[in-house]
C-alpha positions in Angstrom: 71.7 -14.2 -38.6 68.8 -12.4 -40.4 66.6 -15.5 -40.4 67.4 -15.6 -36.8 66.2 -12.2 -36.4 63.0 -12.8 -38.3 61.8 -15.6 -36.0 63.0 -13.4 -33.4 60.1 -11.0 -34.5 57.8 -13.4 -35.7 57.7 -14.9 -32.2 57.3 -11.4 -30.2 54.5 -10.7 -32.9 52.6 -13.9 -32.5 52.9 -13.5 -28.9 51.5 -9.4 -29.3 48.7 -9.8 -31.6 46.2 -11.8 -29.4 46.6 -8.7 -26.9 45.8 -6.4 -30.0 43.2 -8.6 -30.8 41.6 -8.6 -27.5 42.2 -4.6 -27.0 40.3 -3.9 -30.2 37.7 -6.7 -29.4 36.9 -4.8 -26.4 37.1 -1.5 -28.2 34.3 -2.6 -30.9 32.2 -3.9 -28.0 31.8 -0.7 -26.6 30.9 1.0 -29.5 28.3 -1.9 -30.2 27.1 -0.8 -26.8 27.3 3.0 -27.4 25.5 3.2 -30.8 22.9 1.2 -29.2 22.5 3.0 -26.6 22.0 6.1 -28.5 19.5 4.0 -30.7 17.9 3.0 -27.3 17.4 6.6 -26.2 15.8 8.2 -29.1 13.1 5.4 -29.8 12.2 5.7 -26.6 12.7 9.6 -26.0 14.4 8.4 -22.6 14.7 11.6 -21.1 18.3 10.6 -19.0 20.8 7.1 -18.5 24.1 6.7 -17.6 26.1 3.3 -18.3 29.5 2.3 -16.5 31.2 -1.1 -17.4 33.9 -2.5 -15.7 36.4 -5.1 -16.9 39.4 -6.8 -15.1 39.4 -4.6 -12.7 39.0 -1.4 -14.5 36.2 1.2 -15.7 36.1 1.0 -19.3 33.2 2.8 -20.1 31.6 5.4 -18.3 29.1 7.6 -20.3 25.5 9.8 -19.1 22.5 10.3 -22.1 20.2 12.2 -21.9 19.8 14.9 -19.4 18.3 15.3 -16.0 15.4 16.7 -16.3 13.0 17.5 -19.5 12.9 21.2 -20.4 16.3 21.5 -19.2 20.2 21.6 -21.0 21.4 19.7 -17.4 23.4 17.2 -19.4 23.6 13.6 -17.5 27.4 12.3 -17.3 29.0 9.5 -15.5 29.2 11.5 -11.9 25.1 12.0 -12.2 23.1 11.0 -9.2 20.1 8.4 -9.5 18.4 6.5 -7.1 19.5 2.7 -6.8 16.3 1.6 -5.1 16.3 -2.2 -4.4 20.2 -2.2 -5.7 20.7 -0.9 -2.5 19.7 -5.1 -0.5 22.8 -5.8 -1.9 24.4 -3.4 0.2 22.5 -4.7 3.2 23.4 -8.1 3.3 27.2 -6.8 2.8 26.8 -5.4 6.0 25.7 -8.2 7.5 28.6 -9.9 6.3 30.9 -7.1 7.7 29.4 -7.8 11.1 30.2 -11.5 10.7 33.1 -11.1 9.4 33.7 -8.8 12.7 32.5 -11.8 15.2 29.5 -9.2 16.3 26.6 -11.6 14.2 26.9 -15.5 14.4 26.5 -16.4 11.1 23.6 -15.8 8.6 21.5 -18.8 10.4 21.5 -16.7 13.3 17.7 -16.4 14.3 15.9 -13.1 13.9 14.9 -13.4 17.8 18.1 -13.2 19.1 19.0 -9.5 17.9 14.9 -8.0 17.8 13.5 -10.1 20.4 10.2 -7.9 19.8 10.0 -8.4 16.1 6.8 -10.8 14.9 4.7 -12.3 12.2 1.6 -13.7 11.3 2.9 -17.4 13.3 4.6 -17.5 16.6 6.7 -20.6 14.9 7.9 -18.5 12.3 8.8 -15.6 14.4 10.5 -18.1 16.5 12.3 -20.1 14.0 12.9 -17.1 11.5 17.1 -16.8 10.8 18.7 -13.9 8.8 19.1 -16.1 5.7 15.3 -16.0 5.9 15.1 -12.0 5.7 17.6 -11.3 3.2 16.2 -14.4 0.7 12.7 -13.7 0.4 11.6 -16.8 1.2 9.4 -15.9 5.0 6.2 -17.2 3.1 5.0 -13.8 2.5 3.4 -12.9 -1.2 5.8 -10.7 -3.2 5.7 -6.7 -2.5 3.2 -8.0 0.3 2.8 -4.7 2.8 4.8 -2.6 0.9 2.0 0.5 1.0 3.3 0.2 4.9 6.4 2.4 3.9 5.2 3.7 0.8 4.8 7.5 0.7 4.2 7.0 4.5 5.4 8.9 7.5 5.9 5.4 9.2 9.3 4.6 11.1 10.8 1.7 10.4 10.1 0.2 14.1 6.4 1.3 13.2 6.4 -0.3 10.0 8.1 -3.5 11.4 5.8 -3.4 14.4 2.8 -3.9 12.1 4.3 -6.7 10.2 2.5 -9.1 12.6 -1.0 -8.4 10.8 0.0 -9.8 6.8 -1.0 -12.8 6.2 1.2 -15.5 4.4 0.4 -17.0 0.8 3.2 -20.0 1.2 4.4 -22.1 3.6 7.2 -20.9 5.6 10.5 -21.7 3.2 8.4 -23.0 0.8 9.1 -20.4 -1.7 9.9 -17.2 -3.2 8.0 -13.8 -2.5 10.0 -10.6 -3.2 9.7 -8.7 0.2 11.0 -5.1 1.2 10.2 -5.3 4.3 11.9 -8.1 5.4 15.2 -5.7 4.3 14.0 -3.2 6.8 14.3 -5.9 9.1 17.7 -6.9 8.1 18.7 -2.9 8.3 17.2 -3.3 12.0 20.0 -6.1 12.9 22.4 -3.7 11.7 21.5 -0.8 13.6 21.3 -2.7 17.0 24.2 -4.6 16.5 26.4 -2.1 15.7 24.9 0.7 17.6 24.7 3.0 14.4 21.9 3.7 12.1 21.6 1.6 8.7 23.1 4.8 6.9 25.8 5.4 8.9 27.2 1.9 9.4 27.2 1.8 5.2 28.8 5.0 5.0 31.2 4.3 7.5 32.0 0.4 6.3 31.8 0.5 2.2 31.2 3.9 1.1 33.8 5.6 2.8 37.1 2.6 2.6 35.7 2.3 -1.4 35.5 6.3 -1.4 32.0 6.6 -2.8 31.9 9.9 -2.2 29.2 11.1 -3.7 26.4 8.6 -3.0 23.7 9.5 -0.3 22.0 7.3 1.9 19.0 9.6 2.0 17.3 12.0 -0.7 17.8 14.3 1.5 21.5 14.5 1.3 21.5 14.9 -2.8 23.5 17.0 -3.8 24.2 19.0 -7.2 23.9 16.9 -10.5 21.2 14.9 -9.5 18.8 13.0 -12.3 15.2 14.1 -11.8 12.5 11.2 -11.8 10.3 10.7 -14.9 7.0 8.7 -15.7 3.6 8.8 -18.2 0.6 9.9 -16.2 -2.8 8.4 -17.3 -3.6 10.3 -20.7 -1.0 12.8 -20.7 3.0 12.6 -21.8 5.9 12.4 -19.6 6.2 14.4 -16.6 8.8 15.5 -13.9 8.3 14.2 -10.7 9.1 15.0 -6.8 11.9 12.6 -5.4 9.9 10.4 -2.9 11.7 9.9 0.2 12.0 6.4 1.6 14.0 6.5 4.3 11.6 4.3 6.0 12.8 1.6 4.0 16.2 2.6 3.6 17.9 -0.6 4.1 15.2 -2.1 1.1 15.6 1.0 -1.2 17.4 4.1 -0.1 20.9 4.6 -1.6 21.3 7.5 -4.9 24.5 7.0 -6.7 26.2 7.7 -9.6 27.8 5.1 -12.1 31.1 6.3 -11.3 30.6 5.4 -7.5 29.1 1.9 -8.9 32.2 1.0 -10.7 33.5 1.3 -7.5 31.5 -1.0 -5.5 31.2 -3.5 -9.2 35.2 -3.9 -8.5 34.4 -4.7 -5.0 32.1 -7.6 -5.7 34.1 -8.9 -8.5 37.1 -9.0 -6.1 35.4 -10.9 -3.8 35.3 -8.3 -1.0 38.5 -6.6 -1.8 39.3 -3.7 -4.1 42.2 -1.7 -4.4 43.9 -3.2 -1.6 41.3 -3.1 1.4 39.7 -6.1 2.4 35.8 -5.0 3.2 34.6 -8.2 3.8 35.5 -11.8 3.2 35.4 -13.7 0.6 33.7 -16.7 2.5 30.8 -14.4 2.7 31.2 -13.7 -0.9 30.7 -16.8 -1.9 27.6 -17.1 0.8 25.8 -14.0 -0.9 26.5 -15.8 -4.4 24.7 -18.8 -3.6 21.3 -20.4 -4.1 18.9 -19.9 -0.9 15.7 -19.8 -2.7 14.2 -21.2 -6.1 12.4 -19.1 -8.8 9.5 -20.5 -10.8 11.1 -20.3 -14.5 7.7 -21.1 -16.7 7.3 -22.1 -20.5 7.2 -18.8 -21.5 10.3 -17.7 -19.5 12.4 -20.5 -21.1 10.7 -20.0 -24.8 11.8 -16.2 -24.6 15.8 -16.9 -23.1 16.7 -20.6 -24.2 19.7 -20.9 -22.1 18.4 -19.8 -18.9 18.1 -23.3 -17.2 17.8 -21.7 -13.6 16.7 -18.5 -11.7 17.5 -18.1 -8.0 18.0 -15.5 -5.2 21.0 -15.6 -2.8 21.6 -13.3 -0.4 20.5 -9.7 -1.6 21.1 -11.2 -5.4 19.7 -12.9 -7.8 21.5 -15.5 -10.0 20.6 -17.3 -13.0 22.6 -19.1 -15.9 22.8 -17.4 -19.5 24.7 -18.3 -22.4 26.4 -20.9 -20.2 27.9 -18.6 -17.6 26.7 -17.7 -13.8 25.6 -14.1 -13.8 24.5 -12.0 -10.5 22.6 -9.8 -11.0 19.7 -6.9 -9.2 17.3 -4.2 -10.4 15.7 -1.7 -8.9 12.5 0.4 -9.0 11.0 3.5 -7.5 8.7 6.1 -9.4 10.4 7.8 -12.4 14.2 5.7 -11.7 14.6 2.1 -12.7 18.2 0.5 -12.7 20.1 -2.6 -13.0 23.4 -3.8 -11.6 24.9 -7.3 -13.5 28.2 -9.0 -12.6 29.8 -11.8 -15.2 32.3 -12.8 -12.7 33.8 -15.5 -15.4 34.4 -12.7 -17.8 35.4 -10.7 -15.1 32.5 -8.1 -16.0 30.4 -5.8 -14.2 27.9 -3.1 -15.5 25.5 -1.0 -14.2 22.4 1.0 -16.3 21.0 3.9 -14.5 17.6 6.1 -16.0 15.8 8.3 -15.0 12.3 7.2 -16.4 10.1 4.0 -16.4 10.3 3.0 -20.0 12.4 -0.7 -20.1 15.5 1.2 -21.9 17.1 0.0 -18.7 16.3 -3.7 -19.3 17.0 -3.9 -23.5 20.7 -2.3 -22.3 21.2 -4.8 -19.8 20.3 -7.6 -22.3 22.5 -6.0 -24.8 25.2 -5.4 -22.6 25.1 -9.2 -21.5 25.0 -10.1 -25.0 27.9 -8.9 -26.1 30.3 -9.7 -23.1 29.6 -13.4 -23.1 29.2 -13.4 -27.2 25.8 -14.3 -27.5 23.8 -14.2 -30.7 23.0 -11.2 -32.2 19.1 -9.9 -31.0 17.3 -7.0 -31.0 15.9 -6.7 -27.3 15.2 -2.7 -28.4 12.8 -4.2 -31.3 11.0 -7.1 -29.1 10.3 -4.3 -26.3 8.9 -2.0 -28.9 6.3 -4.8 -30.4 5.6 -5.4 -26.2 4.5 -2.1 -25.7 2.6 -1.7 -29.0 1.1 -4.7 -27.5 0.3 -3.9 -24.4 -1.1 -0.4 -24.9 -3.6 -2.5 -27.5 -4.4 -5.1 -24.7 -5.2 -1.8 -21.8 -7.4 0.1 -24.8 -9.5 -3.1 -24.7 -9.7 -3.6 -20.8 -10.5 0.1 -20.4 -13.4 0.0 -23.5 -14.6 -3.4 -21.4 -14.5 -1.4 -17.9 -16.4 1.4 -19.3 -19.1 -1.0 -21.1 -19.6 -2.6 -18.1 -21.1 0.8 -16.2 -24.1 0.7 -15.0 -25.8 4.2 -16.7 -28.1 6.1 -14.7 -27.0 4.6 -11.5 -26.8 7.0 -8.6 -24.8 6.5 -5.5 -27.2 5.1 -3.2 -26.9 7.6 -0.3 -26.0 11.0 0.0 -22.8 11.7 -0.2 -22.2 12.5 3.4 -23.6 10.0 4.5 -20.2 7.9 3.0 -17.9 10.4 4.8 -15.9 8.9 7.9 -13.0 7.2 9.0 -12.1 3.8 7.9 -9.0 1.9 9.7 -7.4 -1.3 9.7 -5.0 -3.2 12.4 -2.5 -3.6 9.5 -2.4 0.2 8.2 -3.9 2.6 10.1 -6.6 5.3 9.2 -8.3 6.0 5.7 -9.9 9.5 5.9 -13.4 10.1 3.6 -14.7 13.5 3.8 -17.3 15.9 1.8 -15.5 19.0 -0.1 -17.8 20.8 -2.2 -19.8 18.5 -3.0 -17.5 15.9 -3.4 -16.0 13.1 -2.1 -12.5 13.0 -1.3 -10.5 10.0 -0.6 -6.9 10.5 1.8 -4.6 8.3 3.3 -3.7 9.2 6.9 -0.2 7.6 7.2 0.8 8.8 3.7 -0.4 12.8 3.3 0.6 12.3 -0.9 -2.1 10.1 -1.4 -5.0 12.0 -2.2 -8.1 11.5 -4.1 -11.1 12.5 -5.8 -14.2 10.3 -6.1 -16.4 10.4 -9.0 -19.5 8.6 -8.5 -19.6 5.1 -11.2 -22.3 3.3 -10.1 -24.6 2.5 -7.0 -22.0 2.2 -4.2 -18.6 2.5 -6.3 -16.8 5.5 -7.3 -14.0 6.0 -9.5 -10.4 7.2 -8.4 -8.7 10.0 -9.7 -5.4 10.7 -7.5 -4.6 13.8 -7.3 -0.4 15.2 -9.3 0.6 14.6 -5.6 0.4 10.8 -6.3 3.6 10.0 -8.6 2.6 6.2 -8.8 1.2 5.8 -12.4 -1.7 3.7 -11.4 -4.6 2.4 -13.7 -8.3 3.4 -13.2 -9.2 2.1 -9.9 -12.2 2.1 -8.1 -13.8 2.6 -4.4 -16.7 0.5 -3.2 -18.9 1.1 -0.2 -20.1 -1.8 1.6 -23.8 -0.8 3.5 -24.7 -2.6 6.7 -28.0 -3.7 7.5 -28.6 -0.4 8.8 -28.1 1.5 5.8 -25.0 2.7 7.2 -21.5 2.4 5.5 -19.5 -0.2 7.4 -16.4 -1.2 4.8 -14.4 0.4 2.2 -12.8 -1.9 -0.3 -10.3 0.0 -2.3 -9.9 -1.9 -6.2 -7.0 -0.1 -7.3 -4.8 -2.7 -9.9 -1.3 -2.2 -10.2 2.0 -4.2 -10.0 3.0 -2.9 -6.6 1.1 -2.5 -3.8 -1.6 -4.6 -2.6 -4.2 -2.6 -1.3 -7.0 -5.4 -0.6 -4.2 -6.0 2.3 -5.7 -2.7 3.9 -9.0 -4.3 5.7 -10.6 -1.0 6.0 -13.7 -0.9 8.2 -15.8 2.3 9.5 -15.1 3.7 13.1 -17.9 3.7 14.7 
């Protein structure tokens, strides 16, 4: 009877210890995660993040670093508002799927035409031939971030902005590959509001964040509300700084949500459940499975493959992008506006979803999404925290030698070659509108009529060309950049080309000629 007893026991504990096992696996992990996060933080003097990880179906971490804004006590935690930028295409194409699901859009092959009849490109076949899959897979032919200084900081509409798509020019064939593109999302927003008679921000609010109670993200900077993360970034030769929360509701269907990690969790559940969480179906798991899946390719160089050995692929679906790591499908998005950067990453075969928000522009969001991977698919130990380190060491040696080669390159003793009035005037472009240059005390002073931020001074370099210097009002981080005056025949000014580098926004787009 005893022995009996004893493989009575033996069994039930046998059968118990791989759930002990697997509860204090999990357990470790998110130390692992929390230690390195606090690592992370410190190294980098991050001023804020917030981390929530879900895991069959529940939140099992949910954590805020850091606080909101420097010179403050205003602790981040897990309720902390940050803007989601470009997290927020995924919420987009869920629409869209809500409205197919609803029998009120075809299907994503649907052409563009048939819902904005008015809307056109740079070719009539495109316009003609252009589908929803197209918009909402960056694949129009269109460079990456092309025309993105259209919404940027600008008092635009988005029927403004998407009226003056018609003037970019492609760098690909139509489908022929992949160039990132907000504005095509704006278009896709556009759908939404006409076929469902509501603006972009009320149809989300009403059809995810309200059934998945998301209570306290905003589908506007202006609706923020208390406990909201401040942007951070590094101006040119000074420290970190606090910055104004840029409002781009003109692109809100691209870039406009703010949430918390606490609402994420929310929304992770929803997407690992393939459209259903917590008993409400938002939309169907058909269209799950159509946002999941390849609709574009993604160059994946030498280099690429050298740096993560098991990536094999790198595509974009519908509002995501998915790649293979460590032998498992993950889908995954970032996002990007001045002073917030953020990632969202789904595991679905481990059942895993995280989400990294911060409140600078340091890559602490990117070495915890690498971590955080790492450890839920058990991938080799690496320090992503060290590599990003000997990166930026790197590349702050690589920009003290471009800027010591810019400034040996002046031309010394080199006067502008007219009077400075005489450069003063309006220059404008089909594609953006007005570029204002006017005399102020005996300067020159560069503004951008469409977006009032974007201010200037111009220091005179050489000849012609003048150096920018924005003005605090411009949060962008940008580089030296430079202003050149082309001179007609006549003496006159007759083109201003703006050189302004940066990993953004295009401005040789602008086409800036003098009104006469």
């Amino acid at each position: 009877m005893k022995r009996y007893f004893l493989r009575v026991n033996l069994l039930i504990l046998l059968l118990v210890l791989p759930f002990a096992a697997s509860a204090q696996t999990l357990e470790s992990k998110l130390a692992e995660i929390d230690q390195y996060a606090l690592k992370v933080m410190e190294d980098w003097n991050q001023p804020g993040m917030a981390i929530a990880i879900v895991k069959d179906g529940k939140t099992v971490f949910a954590k805020g670093y850091g606080v909101r804004q420097i010179g403050t006590n205003d602790k981040v935690d897990e309720n902390t508002i940050f803007a989601i930028a470009s997290n927020s295409k995924a919420f987009t194409t869920a629409g869209i799927a809500i409205l197919i699901d609803e029998g009120k859009i075809g299907g994503w092959d649907d052409k563009v035409s048939k819902y904005l009849p008015e809307f056109r490109l740079y070719s009539p076949y495109v316009s003609d031939e252009l589908t929803i899959r197209d918009l909402v897979s960056h694949r129009v032919g269109l460079d990456t971030f092309s025309g993105d200084l259209l919404w940027y900081e600008t008092t635009y509409t988005d029927d403004e902005i998407l009226r003056r798509l018609k003037f970019l020019k492609p760098v690909r064939g139509f489908r022929s590959g992949f160039g990132y593109q907000n504005l095509m999302f704006i278009a896709a927003g556009k759908i939404i509001e006409k076929v469902s008679g509501k603006s972009w921000g009320d149809f989300i609010k009403e059809k995810i964040l309200a059934p998945l109670e998301m209570n306290r993200t905003t589908v506007t900077v202006k609706d923020l509300r208390d406990n909201a993360a401040t942007p951070h970034n590094e101006s040119l030769g000074s420290g970190l700084r606090a910055l104004n929360r840029g409002n781009v509701d003109g692109a809100a269907a691209a870039a406009g949500l703010n949430s918390s990690v606490a609402d994420l969790t929310k929304w992770i559940k929803l997407q690992l459940g393939r459209g259903e969480s917590n008993g409400k179906r938002i939309f169907s798991e058909k269209n799950s499975w159509e946002m999941w899946q390849p609709a574009v390719l993604l160059p994946l160089s030498k280099a690429a493959s050298e740096y993560m050995p098991t990536r094999h692929f790198n595509t974009y679906g519908l509002g995501w992008n998915l790649f293979d790591y460590q032998g498992k499908k993950i889908v995954t998005h970032g996002g990007g506006l001045d002073g917030m950067l953020s990632k969202t990453v789904l595991i679905p075969e481990e059942n895993v979803g995280f989400v990294v928000l911060t409140n600078s522009e340091y890559p602490v969001y990117s070495i915890m999404q690498s971590k955080i991977l790492d450890v839920f698919v058990d991938a080799p130990k690496r320090d992503w925290n060290a590599e990003s380190k000997a990166r930026a060491e790197s590349s702050k040696k690589t920009e003290s030698a471009g800027l010591a080669k810019m400034n040996a390159a002046r031309i010394k003793d080199a006067p502008p070659g007219l009077p400075l009035k005489e450069y003063a005037g309006t220059y404008t472009g089909e594609f953006y509108g007005d570029v204002l240059v006017s005399e102020e005390n005996g300067k020159l002073v560069l503004r951008f009529k469409p977006a009032p931020n974007f201010v200037a001074d111009l220091e005179p370099w050489h000849f012609n060309t003048f150096r920018i210097k924005w003005r605090p009002s411009v949060s962008y981080d940008f580089p030296p950049g430079f202003v050149t005056f082309s001179i007609d025949k006549n003496g006159k000014t007759d083109e201003l080309k703006i050189d302004q580098p940066n990993n953004d926004f295009w401005f040789y787009e602008l086409q800036l000629n003098r009104q006469k």
